[in-house]
Backbone as JSON Lines, residues from 0, in Angstrom:
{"i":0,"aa":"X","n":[-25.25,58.59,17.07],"ca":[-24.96,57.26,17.57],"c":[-23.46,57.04,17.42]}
{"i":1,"aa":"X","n":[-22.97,57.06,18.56],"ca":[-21.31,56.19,18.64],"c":[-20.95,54.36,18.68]}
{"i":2,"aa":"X","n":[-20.4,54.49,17.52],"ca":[-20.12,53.3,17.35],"c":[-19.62,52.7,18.54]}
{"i":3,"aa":"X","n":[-18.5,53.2,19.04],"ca":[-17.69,52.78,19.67],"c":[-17.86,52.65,21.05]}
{"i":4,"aa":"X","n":[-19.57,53.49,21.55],"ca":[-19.77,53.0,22.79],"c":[-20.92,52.3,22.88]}
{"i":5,"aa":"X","n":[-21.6,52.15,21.73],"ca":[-22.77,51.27,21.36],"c":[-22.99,49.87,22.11]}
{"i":6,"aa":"X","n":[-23.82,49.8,23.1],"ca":[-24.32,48.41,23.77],"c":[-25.56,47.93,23.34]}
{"i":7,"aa":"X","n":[-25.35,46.57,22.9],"ca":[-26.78,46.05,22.16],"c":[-27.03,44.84,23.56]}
{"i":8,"aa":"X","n":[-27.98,44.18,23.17],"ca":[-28.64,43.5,24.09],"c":[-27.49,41.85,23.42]}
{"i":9,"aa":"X","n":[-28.34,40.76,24.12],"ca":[-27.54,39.44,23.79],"c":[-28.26,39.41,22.7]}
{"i":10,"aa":"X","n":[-29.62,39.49,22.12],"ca":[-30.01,38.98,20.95],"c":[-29.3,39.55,19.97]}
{"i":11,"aa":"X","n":[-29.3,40.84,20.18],"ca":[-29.14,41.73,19.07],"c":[-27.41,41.15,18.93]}
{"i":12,"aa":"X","n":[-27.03,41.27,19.86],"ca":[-25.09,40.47,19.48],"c":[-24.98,39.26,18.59]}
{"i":13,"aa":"X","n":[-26.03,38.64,18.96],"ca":[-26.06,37.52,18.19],"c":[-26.34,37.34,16.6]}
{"i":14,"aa":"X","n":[-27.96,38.47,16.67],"ca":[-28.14,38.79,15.02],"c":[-26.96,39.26,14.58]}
{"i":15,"aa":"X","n":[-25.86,40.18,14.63],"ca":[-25.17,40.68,13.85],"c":[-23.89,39.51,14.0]}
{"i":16,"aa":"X","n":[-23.6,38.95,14.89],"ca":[-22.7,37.9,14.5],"c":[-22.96,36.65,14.18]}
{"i":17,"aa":"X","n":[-24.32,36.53,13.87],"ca":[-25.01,35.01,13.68],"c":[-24.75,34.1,14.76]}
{"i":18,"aa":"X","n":[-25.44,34.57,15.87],"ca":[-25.22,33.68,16.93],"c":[-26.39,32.72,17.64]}
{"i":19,"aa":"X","n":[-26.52,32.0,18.31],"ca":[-27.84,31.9,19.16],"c":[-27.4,32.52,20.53]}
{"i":20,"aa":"X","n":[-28.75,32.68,21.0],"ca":[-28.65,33.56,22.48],"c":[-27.99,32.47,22.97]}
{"i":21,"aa":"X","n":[-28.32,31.07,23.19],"ca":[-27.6,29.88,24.13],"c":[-25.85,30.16,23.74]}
{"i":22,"aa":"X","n":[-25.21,30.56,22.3],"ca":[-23.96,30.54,22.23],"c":[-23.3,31.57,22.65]}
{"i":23,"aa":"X","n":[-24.28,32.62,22.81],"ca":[-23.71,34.1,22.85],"c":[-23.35,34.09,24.86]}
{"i":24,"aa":"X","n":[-24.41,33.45,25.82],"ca":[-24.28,33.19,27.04],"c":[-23.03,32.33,27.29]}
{"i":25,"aa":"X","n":[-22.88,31.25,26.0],"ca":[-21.44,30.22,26.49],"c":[-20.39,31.42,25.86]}
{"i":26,"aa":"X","n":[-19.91,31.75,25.42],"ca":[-19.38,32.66,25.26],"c":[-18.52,33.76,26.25]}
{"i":27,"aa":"X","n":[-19.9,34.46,26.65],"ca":[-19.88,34.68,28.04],"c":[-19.32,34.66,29.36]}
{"i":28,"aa":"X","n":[-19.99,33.0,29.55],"ca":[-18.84,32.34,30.25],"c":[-17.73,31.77,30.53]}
{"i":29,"aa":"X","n":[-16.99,31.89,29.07],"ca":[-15.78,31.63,28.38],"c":[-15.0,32.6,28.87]}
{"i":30,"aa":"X","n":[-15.71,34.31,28.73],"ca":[-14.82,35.1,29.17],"c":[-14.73,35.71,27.56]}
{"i":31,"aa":"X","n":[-15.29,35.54,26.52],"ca":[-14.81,36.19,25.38],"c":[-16.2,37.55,25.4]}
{"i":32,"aa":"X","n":[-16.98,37.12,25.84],"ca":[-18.11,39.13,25.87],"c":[-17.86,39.42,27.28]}
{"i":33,"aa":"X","n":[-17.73,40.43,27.54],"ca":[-17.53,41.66,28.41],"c":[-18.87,42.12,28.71]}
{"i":34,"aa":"X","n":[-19.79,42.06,29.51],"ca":[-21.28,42.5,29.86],"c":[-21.53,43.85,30.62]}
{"i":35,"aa":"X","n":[-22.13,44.94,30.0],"ca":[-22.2,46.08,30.6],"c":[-23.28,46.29,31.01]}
{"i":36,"aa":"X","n":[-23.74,45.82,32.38],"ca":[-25.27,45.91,33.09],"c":[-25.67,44.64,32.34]}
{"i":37,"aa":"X","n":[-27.03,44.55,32.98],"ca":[-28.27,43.38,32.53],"c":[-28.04,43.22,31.27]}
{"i":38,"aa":"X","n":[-27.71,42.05,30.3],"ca":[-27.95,41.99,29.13],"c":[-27.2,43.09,28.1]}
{"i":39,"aa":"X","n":[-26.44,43.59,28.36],"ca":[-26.24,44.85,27.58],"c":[-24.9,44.11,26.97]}
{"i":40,"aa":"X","n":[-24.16,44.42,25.72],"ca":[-22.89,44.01,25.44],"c":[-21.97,45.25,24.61]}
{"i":41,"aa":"X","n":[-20.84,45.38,24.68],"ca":[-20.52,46.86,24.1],"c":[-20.32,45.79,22.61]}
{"i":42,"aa":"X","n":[-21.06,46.77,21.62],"ca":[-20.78,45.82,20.42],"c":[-19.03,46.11,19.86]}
{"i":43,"aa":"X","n":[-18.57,47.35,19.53],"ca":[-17.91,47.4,18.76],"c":[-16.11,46.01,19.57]}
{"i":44,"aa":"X","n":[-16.45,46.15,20.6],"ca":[-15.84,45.37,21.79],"c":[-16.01,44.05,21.9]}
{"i":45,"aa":"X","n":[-17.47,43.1,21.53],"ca":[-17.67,41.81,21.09],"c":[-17.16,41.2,20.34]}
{"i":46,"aa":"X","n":[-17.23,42.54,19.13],"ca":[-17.01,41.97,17.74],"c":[-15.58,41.87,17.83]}
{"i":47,"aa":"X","n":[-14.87,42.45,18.12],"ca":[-13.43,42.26,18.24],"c":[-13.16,40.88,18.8]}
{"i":48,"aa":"X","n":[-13.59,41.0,20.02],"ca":[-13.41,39.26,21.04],"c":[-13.94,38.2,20.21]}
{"i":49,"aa":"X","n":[-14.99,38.56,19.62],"ca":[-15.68,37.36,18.68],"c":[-14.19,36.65,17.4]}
{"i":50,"aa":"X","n":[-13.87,37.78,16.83],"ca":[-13.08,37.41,15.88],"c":[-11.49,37.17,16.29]}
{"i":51,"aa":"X","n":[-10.96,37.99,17.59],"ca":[-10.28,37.07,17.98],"c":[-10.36,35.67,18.34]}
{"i":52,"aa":"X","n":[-11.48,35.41,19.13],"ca":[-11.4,33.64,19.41],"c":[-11.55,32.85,18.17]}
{"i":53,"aa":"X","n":[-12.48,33.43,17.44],"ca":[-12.6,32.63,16.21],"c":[-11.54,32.39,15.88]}
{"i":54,"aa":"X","n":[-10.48,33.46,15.56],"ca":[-9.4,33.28,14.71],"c":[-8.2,32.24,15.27]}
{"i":55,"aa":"X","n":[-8.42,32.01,16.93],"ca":[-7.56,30.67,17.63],"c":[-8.16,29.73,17.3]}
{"i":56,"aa":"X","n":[-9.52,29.75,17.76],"ca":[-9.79,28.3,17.38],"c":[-9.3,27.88,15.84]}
{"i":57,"aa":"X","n":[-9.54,28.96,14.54],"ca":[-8.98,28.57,13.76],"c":[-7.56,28.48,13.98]}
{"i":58,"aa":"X","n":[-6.77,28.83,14.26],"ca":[-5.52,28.75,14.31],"c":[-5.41,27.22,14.75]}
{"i":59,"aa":"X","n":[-6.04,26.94,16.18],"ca":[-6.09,25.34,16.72],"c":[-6.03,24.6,15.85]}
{"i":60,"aa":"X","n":[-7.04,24.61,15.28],"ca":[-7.73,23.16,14.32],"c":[-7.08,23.34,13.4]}
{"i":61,"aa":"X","n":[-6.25,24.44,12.66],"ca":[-5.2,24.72,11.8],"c":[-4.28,23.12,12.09]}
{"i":62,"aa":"X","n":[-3.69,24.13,13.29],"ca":[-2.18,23.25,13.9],"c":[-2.63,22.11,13.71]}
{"i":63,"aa":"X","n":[-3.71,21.48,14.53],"ca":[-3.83,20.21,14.95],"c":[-4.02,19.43,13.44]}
{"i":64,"aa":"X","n":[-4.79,20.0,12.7],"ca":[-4.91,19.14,10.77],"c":[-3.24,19.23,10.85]}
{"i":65,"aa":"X","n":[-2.49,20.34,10.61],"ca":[-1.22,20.24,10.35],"c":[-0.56,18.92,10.97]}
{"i":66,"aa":"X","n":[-0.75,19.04,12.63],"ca":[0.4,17.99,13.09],"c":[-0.42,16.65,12.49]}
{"i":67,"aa":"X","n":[-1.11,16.35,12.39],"ca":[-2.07,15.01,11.78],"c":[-1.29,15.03,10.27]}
{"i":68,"aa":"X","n":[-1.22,15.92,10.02],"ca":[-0.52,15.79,8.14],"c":[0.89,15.26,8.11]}
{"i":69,"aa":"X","n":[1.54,15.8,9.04],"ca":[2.91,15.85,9.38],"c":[3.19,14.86,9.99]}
{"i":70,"aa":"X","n":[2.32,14.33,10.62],"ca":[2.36,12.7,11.35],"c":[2.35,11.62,10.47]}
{"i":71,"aa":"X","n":[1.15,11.82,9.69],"ca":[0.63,10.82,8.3],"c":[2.03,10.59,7.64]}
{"i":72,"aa":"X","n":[2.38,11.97,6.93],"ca":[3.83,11.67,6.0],"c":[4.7,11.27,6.63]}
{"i":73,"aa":"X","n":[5.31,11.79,7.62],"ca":[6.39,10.76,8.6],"c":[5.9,9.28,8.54]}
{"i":74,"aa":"X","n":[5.01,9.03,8.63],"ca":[4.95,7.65,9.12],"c":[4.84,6.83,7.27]}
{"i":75,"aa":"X","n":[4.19,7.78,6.34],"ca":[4.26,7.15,5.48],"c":[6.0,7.31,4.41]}
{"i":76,"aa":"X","n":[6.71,7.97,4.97],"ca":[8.27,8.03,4.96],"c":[8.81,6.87,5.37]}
{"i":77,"aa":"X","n":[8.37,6.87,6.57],"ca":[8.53,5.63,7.17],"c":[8.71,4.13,6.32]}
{"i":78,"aa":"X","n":[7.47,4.03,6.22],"ca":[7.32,3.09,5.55],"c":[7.83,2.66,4.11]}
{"i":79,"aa":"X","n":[7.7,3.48,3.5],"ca":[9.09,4.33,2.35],"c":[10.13,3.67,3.02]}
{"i":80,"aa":"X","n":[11.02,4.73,3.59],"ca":[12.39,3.86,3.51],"c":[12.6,2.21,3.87]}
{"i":81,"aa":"X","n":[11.64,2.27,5.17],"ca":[11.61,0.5,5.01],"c":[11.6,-0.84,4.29]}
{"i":82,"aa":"X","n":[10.84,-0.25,3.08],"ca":[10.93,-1.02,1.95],"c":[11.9,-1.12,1.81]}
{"i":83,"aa":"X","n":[12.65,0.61,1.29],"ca":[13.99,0.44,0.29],"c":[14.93,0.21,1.0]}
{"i":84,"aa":"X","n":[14.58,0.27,2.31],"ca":[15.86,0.04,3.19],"c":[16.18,-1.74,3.22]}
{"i":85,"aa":"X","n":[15.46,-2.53,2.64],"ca":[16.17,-4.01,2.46],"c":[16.99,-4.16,1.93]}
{"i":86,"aa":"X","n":[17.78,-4.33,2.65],"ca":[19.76,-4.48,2.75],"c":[19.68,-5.45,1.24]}
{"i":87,"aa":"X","n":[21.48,-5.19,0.71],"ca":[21.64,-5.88,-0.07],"c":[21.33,-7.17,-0.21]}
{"i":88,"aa":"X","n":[21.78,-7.61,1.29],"ca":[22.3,-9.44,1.16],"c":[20.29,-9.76,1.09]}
{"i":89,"aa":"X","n":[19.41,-9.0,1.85],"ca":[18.08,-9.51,0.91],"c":[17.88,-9.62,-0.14]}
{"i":90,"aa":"X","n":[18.4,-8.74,-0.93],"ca":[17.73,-8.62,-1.84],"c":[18.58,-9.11,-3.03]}
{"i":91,"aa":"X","n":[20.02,-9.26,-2.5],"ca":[20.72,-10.82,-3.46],"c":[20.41,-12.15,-2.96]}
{"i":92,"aa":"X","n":[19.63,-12.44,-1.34],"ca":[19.23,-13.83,-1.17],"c":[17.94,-14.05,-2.17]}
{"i":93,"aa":"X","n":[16.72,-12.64,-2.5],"ca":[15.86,-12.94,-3.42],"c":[16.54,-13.66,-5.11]}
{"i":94,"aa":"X","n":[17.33,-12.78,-5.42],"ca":[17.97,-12.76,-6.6],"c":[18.53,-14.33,-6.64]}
{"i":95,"aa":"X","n":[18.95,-15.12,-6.0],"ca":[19.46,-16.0,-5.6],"c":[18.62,-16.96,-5.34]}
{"i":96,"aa":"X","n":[17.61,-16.77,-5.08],"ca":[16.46,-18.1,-5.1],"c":[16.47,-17.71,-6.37]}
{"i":97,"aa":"X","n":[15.75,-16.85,-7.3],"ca":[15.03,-16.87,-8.52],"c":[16.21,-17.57,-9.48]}
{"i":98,"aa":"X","n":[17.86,-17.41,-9.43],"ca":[18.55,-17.68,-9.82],"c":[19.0,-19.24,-10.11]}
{"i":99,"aa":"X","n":[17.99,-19.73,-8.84],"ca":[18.07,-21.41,-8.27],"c":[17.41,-22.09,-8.77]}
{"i":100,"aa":"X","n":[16.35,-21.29,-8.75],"ca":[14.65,-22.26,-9.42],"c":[14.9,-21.75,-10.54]}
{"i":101,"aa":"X","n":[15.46,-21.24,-11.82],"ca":[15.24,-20.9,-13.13],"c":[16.42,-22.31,-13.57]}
{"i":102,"aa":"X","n":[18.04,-22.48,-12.58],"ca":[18.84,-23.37,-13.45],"c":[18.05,-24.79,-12.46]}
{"i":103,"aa":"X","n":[17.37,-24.64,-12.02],"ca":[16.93,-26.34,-11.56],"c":[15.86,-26.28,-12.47]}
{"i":104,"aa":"X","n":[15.35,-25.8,-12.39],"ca":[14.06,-25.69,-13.96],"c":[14.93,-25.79,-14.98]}
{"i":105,"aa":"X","n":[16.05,-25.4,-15.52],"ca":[16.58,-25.79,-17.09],"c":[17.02,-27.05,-16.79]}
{"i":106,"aa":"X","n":[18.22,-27.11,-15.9],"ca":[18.42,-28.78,-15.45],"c":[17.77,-30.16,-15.89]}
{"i":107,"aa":"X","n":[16.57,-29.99,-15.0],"ca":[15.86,-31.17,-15.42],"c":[15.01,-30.97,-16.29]}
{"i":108,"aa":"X","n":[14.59,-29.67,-17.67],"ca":[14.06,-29.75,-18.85],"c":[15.25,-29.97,-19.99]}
{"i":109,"aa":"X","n":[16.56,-29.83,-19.64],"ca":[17.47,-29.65,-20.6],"c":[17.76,-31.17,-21.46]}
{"i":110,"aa":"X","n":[17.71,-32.17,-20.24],"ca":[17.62,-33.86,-21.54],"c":[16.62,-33.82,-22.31]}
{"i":111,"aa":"X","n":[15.64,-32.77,-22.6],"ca":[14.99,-33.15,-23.22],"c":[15.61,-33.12,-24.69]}
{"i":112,"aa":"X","n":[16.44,-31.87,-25.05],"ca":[17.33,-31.81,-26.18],"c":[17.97,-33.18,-26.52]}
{"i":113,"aa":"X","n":[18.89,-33.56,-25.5],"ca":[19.18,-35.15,-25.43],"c":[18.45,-36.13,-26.41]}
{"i":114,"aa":"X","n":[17.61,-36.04,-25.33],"ca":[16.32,-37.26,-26.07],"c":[16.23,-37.39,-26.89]}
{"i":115,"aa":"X","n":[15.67,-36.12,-27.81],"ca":[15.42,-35.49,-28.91],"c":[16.42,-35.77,-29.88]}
{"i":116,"aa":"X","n":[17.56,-35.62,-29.31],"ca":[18.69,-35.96,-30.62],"c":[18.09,-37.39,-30.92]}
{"i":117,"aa":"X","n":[18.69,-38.01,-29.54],"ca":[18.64,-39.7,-30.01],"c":[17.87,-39.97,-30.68]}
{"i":118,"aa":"X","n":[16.74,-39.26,-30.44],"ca":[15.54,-40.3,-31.28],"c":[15.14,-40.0,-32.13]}
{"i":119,"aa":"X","n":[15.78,-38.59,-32.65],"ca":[15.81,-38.13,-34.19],"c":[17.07,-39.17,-35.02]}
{"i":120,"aa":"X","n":[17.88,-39.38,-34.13],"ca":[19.14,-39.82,-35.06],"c":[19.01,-41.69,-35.68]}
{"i":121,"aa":"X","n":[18.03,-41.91,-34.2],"ca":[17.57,-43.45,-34.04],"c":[16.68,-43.53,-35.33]}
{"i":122,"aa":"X","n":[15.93,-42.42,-35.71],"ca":[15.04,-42.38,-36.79],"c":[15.47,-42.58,-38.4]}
{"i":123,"aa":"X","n":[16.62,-42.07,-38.28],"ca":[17.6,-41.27,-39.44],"c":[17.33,-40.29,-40.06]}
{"i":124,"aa":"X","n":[16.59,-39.31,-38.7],"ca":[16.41,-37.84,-39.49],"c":[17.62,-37.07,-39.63]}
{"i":125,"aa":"X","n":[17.75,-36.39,-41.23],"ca":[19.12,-35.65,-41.59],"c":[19.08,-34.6,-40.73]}
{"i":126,"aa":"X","n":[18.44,-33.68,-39.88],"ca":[18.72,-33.03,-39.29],"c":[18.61,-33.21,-38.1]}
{"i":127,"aa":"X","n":[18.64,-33.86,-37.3],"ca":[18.49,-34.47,-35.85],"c":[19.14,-33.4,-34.76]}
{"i":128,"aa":"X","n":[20.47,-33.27,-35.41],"ca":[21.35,-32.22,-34.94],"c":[21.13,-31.07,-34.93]}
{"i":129,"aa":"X","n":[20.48,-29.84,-35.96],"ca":[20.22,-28.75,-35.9],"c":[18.74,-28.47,-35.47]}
{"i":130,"aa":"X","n":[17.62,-30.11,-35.32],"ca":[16.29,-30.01,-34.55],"c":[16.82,-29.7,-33.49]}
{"i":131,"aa":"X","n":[17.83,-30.54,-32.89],"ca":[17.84,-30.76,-31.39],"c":[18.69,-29.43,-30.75]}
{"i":132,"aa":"X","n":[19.51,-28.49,-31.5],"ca":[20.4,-27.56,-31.4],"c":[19.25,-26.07,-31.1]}
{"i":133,"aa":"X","n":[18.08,-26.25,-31.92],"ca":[17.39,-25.43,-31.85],"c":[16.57,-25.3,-30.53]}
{"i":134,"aa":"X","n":[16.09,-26.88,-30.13],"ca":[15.48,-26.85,-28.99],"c":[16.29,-26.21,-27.74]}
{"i":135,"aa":"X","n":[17.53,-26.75,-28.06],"ca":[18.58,-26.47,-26.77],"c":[18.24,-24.81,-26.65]}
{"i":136,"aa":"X","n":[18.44,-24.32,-28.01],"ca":[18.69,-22.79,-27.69],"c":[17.88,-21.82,-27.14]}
{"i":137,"aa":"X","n":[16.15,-22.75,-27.63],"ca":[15.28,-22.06,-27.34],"c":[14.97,-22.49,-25.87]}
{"i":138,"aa":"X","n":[15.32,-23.62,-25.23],"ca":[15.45,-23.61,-23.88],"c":[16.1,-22.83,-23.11]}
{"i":139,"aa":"X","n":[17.48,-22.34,-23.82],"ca":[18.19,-21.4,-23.17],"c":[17.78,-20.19,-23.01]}
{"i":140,"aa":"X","n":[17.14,-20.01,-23.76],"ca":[16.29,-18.54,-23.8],"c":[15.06,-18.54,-23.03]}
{"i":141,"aa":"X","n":[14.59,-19.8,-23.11],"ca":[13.07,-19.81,-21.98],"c":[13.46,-19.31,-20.6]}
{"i":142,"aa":"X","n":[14.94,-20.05,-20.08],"ca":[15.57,-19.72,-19.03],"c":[15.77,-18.93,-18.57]}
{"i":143,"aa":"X","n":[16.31,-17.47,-19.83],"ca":[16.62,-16.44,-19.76],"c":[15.3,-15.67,-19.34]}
{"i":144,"aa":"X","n":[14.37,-15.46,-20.23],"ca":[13.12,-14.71,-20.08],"c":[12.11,-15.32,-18.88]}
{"i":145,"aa":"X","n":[12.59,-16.85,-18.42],"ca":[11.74,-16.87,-16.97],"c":[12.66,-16.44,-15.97]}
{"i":146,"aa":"X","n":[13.79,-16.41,-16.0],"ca":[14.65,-15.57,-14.76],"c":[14.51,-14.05,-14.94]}
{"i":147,"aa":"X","n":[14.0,-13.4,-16.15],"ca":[13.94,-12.32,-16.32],"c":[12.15,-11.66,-15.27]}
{"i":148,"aa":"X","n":[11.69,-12.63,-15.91],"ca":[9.84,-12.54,-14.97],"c":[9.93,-12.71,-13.86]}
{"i":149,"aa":"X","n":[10.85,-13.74,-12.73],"ca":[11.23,-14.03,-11.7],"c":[11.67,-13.09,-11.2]}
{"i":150,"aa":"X","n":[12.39,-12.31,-11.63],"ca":[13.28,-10.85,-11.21],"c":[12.66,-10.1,-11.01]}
{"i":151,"aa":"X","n":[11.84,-9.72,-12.24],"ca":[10.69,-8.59,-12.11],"c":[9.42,-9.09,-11.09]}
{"i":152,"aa":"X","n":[9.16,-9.99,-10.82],"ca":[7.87,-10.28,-9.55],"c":[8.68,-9.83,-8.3]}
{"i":153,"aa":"X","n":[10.0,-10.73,-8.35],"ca":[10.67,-10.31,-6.92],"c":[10.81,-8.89,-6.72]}
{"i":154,"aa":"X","n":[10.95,-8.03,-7.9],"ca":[10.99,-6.99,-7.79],"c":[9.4,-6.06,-6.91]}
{"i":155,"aa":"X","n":[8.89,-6.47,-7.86],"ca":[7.48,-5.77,-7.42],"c":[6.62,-6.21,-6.19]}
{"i":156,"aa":"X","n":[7.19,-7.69,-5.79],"ca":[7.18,-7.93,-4.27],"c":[8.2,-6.93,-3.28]}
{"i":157,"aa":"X","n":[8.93,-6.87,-3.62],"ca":[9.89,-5.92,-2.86],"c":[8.6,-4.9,-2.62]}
{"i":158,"aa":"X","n":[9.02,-4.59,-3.78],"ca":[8.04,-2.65,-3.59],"c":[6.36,-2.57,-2.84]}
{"i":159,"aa":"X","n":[6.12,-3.97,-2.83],"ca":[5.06,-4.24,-1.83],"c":[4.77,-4.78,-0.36]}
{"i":160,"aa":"X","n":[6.32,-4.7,-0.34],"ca":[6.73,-4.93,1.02],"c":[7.02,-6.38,1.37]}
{"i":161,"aa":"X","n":[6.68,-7.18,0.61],"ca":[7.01,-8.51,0.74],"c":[8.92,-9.0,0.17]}
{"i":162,"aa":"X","n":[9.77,-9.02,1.27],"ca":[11.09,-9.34,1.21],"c":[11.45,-10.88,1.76]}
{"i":163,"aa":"X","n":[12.03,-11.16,0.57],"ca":[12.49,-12.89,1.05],"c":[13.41,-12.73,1.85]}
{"i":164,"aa":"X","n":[13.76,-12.7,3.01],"ca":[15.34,-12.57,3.4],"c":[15.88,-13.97,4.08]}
{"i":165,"aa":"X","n":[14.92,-14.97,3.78],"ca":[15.74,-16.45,4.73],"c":[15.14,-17.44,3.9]}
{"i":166,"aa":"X","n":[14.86,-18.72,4.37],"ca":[14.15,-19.7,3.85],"c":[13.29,-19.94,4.37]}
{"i":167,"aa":"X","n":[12.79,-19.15,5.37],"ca":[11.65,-19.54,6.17],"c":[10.94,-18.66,5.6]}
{"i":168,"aa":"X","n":[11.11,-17.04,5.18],"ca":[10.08,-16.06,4.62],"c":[9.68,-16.92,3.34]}
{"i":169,"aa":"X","n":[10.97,-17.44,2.71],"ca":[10.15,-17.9,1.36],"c":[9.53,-19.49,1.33]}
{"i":170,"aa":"X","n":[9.26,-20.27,2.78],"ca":[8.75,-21.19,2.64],"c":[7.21,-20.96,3.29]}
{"i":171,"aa":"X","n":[6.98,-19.3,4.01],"ca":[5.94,-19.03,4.19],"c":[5.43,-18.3,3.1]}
{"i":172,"aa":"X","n":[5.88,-17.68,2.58],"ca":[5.32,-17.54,1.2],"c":[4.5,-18.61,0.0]}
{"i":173,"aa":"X","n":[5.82,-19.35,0.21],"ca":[4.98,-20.71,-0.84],"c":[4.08,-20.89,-0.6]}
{"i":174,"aa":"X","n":[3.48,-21.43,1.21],"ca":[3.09,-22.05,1.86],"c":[1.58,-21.4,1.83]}
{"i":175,"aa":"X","n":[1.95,-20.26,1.56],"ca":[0.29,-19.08,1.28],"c":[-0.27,-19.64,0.16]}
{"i":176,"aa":"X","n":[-2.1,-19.94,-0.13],"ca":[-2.84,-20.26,-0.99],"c":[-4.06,-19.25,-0.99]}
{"i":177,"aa":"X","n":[-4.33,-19.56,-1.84],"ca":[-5.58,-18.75,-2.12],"c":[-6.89,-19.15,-1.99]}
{"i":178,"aa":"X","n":[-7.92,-18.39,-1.64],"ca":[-9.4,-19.48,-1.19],"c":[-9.63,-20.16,-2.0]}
{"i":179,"aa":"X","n":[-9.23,-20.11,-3.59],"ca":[-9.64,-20.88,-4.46],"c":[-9.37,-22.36,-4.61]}
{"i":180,"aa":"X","n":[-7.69,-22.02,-4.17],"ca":[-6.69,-22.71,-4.47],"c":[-7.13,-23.87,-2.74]}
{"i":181,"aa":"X","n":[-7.58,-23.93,-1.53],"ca":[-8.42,-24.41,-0.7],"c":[-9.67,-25.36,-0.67]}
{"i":182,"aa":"X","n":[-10.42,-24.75,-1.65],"ca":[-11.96,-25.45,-2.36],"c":[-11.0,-26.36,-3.54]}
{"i":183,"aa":"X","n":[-10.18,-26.5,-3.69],"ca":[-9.6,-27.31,-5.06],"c":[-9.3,-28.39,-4.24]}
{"i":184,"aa":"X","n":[-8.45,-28.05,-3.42],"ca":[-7.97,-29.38,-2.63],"c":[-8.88,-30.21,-1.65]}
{"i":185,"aa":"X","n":[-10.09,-29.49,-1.57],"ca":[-10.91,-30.3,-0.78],"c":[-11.21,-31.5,-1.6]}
{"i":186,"aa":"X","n":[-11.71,-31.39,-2.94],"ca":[-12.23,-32.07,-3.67],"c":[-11.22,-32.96,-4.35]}
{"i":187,"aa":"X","n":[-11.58,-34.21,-4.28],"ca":[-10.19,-35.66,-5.06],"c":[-10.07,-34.6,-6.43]}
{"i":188,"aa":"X","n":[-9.07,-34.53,-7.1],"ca":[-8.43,-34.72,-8.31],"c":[-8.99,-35.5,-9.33]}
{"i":189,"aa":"X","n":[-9.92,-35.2,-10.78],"ca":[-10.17,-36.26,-10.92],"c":[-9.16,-37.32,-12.16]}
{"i":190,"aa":"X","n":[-8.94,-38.44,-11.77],"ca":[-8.01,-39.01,-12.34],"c":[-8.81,-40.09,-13.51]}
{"i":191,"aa":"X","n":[-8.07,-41.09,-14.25],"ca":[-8.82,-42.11,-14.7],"c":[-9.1,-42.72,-14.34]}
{"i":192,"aa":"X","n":[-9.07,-43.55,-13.14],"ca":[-9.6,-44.49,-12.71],"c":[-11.42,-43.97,-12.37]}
{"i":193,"aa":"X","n":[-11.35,-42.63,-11.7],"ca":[-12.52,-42.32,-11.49],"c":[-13.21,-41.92,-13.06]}
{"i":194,"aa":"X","n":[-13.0,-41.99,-13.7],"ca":[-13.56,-41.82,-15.07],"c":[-14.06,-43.11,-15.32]}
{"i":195,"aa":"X","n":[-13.14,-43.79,-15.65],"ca":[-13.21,-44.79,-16.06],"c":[-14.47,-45.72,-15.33]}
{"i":196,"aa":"X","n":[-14.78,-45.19,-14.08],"ca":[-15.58,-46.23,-13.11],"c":[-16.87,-45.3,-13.39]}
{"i":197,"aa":"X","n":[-17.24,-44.41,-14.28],"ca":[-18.53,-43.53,-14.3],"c":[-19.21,-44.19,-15.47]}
């Protein structure tokens, strides 16, 4: 028996390459088996064509996962630099709100030191001055460590893609609530008067 001129039938092509007769006929008509008389196929000659096509189609579906991979990361590059690509003057207009709302927040908490003197001194407490010196300081520091948290959110909004760059991004921002925060406002507030009337 010669291998090399050996013709098996379609079934038999199929048992040795695990085929069905229906795939071994599309095949066929693909142009990848070569038919010698009725049904006959030269095997050692199939098997070759068999594992060439196989090996394109793998090659195909290779490429094509590839360009799909290569697409994905580009685009998720993309999106990458976009983030980091928010220009300075954004990302000092962020720095610059948080900078706004931390001294208008000390601003109007800072009389409270004030107060505090007076009405320690109105009292004739001996230390009125170093109560009220302490409060100041520790206000100054509240200031510090909420402009510090302010920084760091703006920060981690950045990196989530959310960039203040006008007053309109950050008055649509504010302007965002939460479903919770929706069901709250439906319902009155309850105050004393409504207490008071139960």
């Amino acid at each position: 028996m010669n291998f090399m001129t050996l013709t098996v039938t379609g079934r038999q092509l199929g048992d040795v390459l695990d085929l069905t007769d229906r795939r071994v006929r599309q095949l066929v008509e693909e142009g990848v088996f070569r038919r010698d008389g009725r049904n006959q196929y030269p095997l050692r000659d199939s098997v070759l064509a068999y594992l060439s096509a196989a090996a394109k189609d793998d090659d195909d579906e290779l490429r094509t996962e590839k360009i799909a991979l290569i697409r994905a990361q580009r685009r998720r590059i993309e999106l990458e630099n976009a983030t980091r690509e928010a220009t300075a003057g954004e990302i000092a207009y962020q720095d610059a709100v948080v900078a706004v709302l931390c001294c208008w927040w000390h601003l109007h908490i800072k009389p409270i030191a004030t107060w505090l003197h007076d009405d320690l001194r109105a009292r004739n407490v001996a230390d009125a001055k170093v109560i009220a010196g302490n409060l100041q300081n520790w206000l100054i520091s509240l200031r510090a460590e909420g402009e510090e948290l302010l920084l760091a959110a703006a920060d981690k909004a950045r990196r989530s893609g959310i960039i203040i760059s006008s007053d309109n991004d950050l008055a649509a921002l504010l302007s965002r609530s939460s479903p919770g925060e929706d069901a709250a406002a439906a319902e009155p507030a309850p105050s004393r008067r409504n207490r008071k009337g139960k």
